[in-house]
C-alpha positions in Angstrom: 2.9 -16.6 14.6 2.2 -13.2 16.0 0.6 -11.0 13.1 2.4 -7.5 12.0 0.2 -4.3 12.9 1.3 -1.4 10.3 1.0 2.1 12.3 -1.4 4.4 10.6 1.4 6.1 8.6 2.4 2.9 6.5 -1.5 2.3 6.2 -2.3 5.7 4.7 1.6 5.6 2.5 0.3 1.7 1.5 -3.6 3.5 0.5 -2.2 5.7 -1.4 0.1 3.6 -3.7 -2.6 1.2 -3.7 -5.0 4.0 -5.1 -7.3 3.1 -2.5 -9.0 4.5 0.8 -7.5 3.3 4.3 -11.3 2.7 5.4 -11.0 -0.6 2.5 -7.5 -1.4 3.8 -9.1 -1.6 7.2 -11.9 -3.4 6.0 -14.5 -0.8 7.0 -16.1 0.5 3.6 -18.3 -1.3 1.3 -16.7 -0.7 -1.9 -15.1 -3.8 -3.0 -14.3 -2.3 -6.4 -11.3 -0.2 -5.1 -9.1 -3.2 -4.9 -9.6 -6.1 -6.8 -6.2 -6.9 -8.5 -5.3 -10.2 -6.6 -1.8 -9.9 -7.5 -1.4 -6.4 -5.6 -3.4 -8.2 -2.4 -0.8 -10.0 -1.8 2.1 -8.4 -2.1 0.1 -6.0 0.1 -0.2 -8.9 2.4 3.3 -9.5 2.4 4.3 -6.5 3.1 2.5 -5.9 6.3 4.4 -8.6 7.4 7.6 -7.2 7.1 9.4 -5.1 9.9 8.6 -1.5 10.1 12.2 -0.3 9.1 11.4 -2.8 5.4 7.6 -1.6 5.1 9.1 2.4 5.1 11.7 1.2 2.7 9.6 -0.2 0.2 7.3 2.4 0.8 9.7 5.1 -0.2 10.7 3.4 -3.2 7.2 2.6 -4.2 6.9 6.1 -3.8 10.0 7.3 -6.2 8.5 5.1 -8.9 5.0 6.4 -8.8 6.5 9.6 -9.0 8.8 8.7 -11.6 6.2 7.1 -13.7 3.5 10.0 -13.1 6.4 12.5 -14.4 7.0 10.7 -17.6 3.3 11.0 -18.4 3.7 14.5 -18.3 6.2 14.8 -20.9 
């Protein structure tokens, strides 16, 4: 089975939600403490896998509920 590259875009929207760096994402930094919850690793996984059109999808939403959430803590 061929495996899914993101494009850098859907790396850097996926780093962000995942309040990480893109260097861990890409497996270049050292810091193993940015991402340890197993249960967002794999939907992370999963969703590299999707097609492009469903990663920017799920991004956006992803997105509108950060922002959503981050709003209400203002209040």
């Amino acid at each position: 089975m061929p495996r899914s590259k993101p494009t850098i875009d859907v790396v850097k929207k996926l780093a962000e939600v995942l309040d990480t760096t893109v260097g861990y994402l890409l497996g270049e930094s050292e810091d193993r403490e940015l991402l340890k919850d197993p249960s967002m690793l794999r939907r992370l996984n999963d969703i590299a896998k999707f097609p492009e059109p469903d990663k920017m999808c799920i991004l956006y939403a992803l997105d509108a509920m950060i922002n959503n959430v981050k709003l209400k803590a203002i209040h």
